[in-house]
C-alpha angles and dihedrals in degrees: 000000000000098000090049095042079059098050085051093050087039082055100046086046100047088044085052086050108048083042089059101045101038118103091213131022129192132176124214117199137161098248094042125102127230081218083075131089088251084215092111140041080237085048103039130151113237097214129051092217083064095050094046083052087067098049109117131223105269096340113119111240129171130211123214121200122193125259117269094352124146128218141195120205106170085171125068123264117230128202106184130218123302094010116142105204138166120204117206129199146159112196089326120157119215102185131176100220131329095281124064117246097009096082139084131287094269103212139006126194120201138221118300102017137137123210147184123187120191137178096358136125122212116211138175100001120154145180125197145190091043104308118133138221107068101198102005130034111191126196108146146080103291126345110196109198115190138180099348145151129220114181132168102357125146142189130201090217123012136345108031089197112011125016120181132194088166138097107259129020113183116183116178133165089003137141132222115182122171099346108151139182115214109189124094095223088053127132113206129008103213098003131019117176115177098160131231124318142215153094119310091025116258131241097288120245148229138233107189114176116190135175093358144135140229116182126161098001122158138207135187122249102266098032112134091229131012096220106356135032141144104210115110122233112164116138132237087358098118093241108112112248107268095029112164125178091166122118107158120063124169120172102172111160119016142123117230100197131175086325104159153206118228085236128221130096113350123195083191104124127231079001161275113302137148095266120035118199111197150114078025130146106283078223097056114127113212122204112184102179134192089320130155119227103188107190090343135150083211098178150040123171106172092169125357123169135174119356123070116281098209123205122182150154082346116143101211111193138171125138095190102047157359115313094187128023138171137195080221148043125240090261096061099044130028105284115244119269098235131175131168099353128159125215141181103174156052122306117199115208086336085133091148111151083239098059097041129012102019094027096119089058090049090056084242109136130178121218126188101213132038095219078078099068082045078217108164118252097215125058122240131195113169099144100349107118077231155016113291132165110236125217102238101196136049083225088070111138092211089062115110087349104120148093107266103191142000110213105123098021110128105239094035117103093184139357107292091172109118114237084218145027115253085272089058088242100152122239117286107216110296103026106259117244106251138015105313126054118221119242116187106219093046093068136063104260125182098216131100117242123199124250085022126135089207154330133242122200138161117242123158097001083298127108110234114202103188115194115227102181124056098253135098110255124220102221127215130179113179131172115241097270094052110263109140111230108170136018128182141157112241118208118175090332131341123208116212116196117210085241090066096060120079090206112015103171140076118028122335134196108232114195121181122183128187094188097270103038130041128193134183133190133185109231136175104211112159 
């Protein structure tokens, strides 16, 4: 609970920061008027659209939601031109009606401003007769977006939860759950970024995503990306279709899960894939850092020229397809800079000397079947910010398997290794390969420790507690916040079937007692 009671004190101090600093403040509440002042939490606005009104030109203004409200805009929230606003939330919902996809746009945010949103979900927000950007629409300087939510948004066109047409997008410890773009021009199921336009071009941009994500997205056919892409489609805007000004993307951190194509004939080429690479910047640098990519098409690079194109500490599986696929072979690009990847997959025209004939210098190894990464099948969350999939065995091929830093490494100009997993669990000796780093004492293991009353570990879908002293243990299994959900005496061992649990996933507070000692453990057994 350390790590969580730390996350609690970073966001009242950042609230008391950003109070401080902040030229205006307003407070939005269920039970508040838009008759009021909105200065106060006695004098609160009841709608954010309300709130955003207020917002003056250049002046910067934050914007405190209650904890835990929930609030329905069935309109769309502007933020004109030039504004410099923080949103701040804890737990708190901003829907667009009661059923998902059939809402408004939720919030759009105009030329020039700079933007941070913290602690909201984002929920039924939809766009319609091809215009992108579901829940949020993005045409300004920086846009910050932390701790979020986005579930169930669609747009008709690109970007069924974000869509940018600014300079810098920056996503980090968010979640985006069933978000979906239906058109067949689109660009980017969940997230698009194509950067600001003009003549003469404007300084390029950036989309950097950290510590997020992306379950259960859905993207149309012919959509260049089923959850990210950089190509612009917006009709009748004046930008040609497939516009990018982007030349920095980072992705460290995050879980690609059961995200989907719509399926049928596609006129992608070389494919659909999570992550569609194409009409970019020749210049764009591309960091793709300890993901994990979990039956995933993950990539798609259909050209890439002349900035490095960075793989590492990413697991990369998918039985039934390609993970990884190119228009063109390594002769006829610049090969990928690789180091320490996983992969269980095909690779099409991916014939870089990293992948294939110097991979065991580059740390990349193949595996045929997925029991060998002993990568869980089913996402948790308990006190993650967000989705991740554990390592459920100390066997696991991706611990201490990774690279743990890249100073030195020829194609590397500074350290892209994250200090933590996208839990913002630290790392546990050698970095892990993938998104989640492996603690012992938080997973079911079979061995016996010393000095231990017992161990806990998961075998045939059932959870085994083997007694290693002589005494009778009195046995405990509570959820994080303290409800007790299962007791037993152990005598020499003790099988608990799933079935037995109430709730059996996600991380679970085992306590044993022999009557003078008492121990207790977190596991994830199930």
């Amino acid at each position: 609970m350390k790590r969580i009671f730390s996350l609690v004190c970073l966001f009242t101090v950042g609230c008391l920061l950003s109070q401080v600093f902040a030229d205006d403040v307003f407070y939005v509440m269920q039970n508040g008027a838009d008759t009021n002042s909105g200065t106060s939490q006695a004098t609160a606005f009841k709608t954010l659209s309300k709130a955003v009104s207020m917002v003056a030109y250049d002046t910067p203004t934050t914007i405190y939601m209650e904890e835990g409200a929930d609030f329905n805009s069935p309109a769309t929230i502007q933020l004109g031109e030039g504004r410099k606003l923080a949103i701040v939330g804890n737990n708190t919902t901003v829907r667009s009606g009661d059923n998902p996809y059939f809402g408004q746009r939720i919030l759009t945010l105009g030329t020039s401003t700079e933007v941070k949103i913290t602690g909201i979900t984002f929920r039924n927000g939809c766009t319609r007769g091809g215009v992108p950007g579901g829940a949020i629409f993005f045409e300004g300087t920086r846009l910050e977006v932390d701790r979020c939510t986005f579930i169930e948004n669609e747009a008709n066109n690109s970007g069924g939860a974000i869509a940018s047409r600014g300079k810098d997008l920056i996503v980090t410890n968010t979640v985006f759950h069933k978000n979906r773009a239906q058109s067949g021009y689109g660009w980017g199921g969940v997230i698009y970024h194509c950067g600001l336009y003009g003549n003469p071009l404007p300084e390029p941009g950036s989309l950097i995503i950290r510590n997020c994500s992306f379950t259960e997205n859905q993207a149309h056919t012919d959509t260049h990306g089923d959850v990210i892409s950089f190509g612009h489609a917006y009709r009748d805007s004046g930008i040609p279709n497939g516009y990018t000004n982007v030349t920095y993307f980072e992705l460290v951190n995050c879980l690609f899960k059961d995200n989907f194509n719509a399926g049928g004939q596609t006129n992608l080429r070389p494919g659909p894939a999570e992550i569609y690479f194409t009409e970019t910047r020749d210049d764009m640098a591309v960091n793709i850092i300890n993901n994990t990519f979990y039956k995933s098409k993950a990539l798609a690079v259909p050209f890439y020229f002349d900035r490095p194109f960075r793989l590492v500490n990413n697991v990369f599986y998918n039985k039934d397809a390609y993970v990884i696929t190119c228009s063109s072979t390594s002769e006829e690009r610049d090969p990928f800079i690789a180091y320490n990847n996983v992969v269980i997959g095909e690779m099409i025209k991916v014939d870089d000397p990293a992948f294939n004939a110097e991979k065991e210098a580059y740390g990349n190894r193949t595996f045929a079947n997925y029991a060998d990464i002993k990568l869980a099948t089913v996402a948790k969350k308990d006190d993650s910010p967000v989705y991740y999939l554990p390592i459920t065995d100390e066997s696991s091929v991706l611990i201490n398997a990774g690279l743990s830093s890249t100073a030195g490494k020829e194609g590397f100009d500074k350290e892209y290794i994250p200090a933590t997993d996208m839990r913002g669990v630290a790392v546990q000796g050698v970095k892990d390969i993938g998104a989640f780093e492996f603690i012992l004492e938080d997973v079911g293991i079979p061995a016996v420790e010393a000095k231990s009353l017992f161990s806990i570990y998961s075998a045939n879908g059932s959870a085994v507690v083997r007694n290693n002293g002589g005494e009778a243990l009195d046995l405990q299994i509570r959820l994080l916040d303290g409800r007790s959900i299962y007791r037993a005496k152990v005598g020499s061992e003790l099988t608990i079937g799933k079935s037995e649990l109430e709730v059996p996933g996600g991380v679970l507070i085992v306590t044993v007692s022999d009557g003078k000692v008492s121990q207790t453990r977190k596991v994830i057994l199930f």
